[in-house]
N, C-alpha and C positions, 0 to 999 in steps of 0.2 A: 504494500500500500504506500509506504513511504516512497519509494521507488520511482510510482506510479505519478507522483504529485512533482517530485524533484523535475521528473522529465516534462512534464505539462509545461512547470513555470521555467525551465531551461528554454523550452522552445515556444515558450509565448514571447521572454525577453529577446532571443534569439531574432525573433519575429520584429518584435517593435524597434531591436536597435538599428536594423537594418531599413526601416523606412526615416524619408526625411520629408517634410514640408516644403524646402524650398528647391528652384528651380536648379537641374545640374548645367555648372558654367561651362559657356559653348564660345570658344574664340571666334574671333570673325575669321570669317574664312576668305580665302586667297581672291576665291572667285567670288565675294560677298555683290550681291545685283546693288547698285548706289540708290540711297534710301530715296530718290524721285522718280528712278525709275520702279522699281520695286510699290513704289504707290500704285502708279501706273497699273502695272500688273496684276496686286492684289487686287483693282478695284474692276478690271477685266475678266480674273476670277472670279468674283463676287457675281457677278452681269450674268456672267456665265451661268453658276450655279443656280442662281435664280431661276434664269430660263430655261435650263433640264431640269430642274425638280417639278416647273410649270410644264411640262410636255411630258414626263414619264412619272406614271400616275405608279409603275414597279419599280418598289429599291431595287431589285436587283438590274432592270433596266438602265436606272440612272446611276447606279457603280461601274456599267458596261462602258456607256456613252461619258462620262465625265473626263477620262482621262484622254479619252484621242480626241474632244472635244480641246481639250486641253492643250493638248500638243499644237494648233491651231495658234495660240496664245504662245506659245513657248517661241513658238519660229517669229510672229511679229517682232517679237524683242529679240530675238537671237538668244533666245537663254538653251539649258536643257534642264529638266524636270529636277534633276539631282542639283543643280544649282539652285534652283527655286527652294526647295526643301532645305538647303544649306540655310540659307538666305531667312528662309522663316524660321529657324529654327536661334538663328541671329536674333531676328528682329523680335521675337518670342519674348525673348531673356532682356529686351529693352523696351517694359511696357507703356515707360513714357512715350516714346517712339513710336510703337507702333499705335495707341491712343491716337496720337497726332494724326499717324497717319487714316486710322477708319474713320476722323473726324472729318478729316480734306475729305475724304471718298463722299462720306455723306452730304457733308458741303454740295459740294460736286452733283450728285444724284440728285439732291431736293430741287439745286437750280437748274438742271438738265428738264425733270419732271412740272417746272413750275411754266418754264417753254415752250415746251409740247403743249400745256393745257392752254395757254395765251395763242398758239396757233391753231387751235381747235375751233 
């Protein structure tokens, strides 16, 4: 019984010292996309995503189509998909930053949206 109890609280500590709360630090990377163009493209992605979740009513559908959808986006900027992922995984770990940046994006969308309806 004793035995039983050592080993529980061995591997429950075991357990908790191994997680952490905060985020693991990620160097900028070589090929890091520069934080305006990177706006650019997350807000391209966003556009994007929008409009395959509105046309493919199956998740499995729109996990199909998302990424070659994607790659569409990747070749305008000349990026490739592993430098994106770099890039956000950067820009992730700098929430002020990226704040800023879904801020512009929205910026951006409301007065994009506020145009279309003025030409309506």
């Amino acid at each position: 019984m004793r035995s039983t109890i050592f080993y529980i609280v061995f591997l429950v500590l075991l357990i908790f010292s191994n997680c952490s709360y905060e985020l693991e630090f990620v160097e900028e990377p070589d090929d890091l996309i520069p934080k305006d163009t990177f706006e650019l493209v997350l807000e391209d992605m966003m556009l994007l995503e929008a409009y395959v979740k509105t046309q493919k009513s199956n998740v499995h559908e729109y996990y199909k189509s998302m990424p070659k959808s994607a790659e569409l986006i990747f070749e305008e900027y000349s990026i490739d998909s592993s430098r994106y992922i770099n890039s956000m995984d950067y820009y992730s770990q700098k929430q002020e930053i990226l704040l800023e940046m879904y801020s512009n994006i929205q910026d951006r969308v409301v007065i994009d949206a506020v145009e279309v309806e003025e030409q309506e």
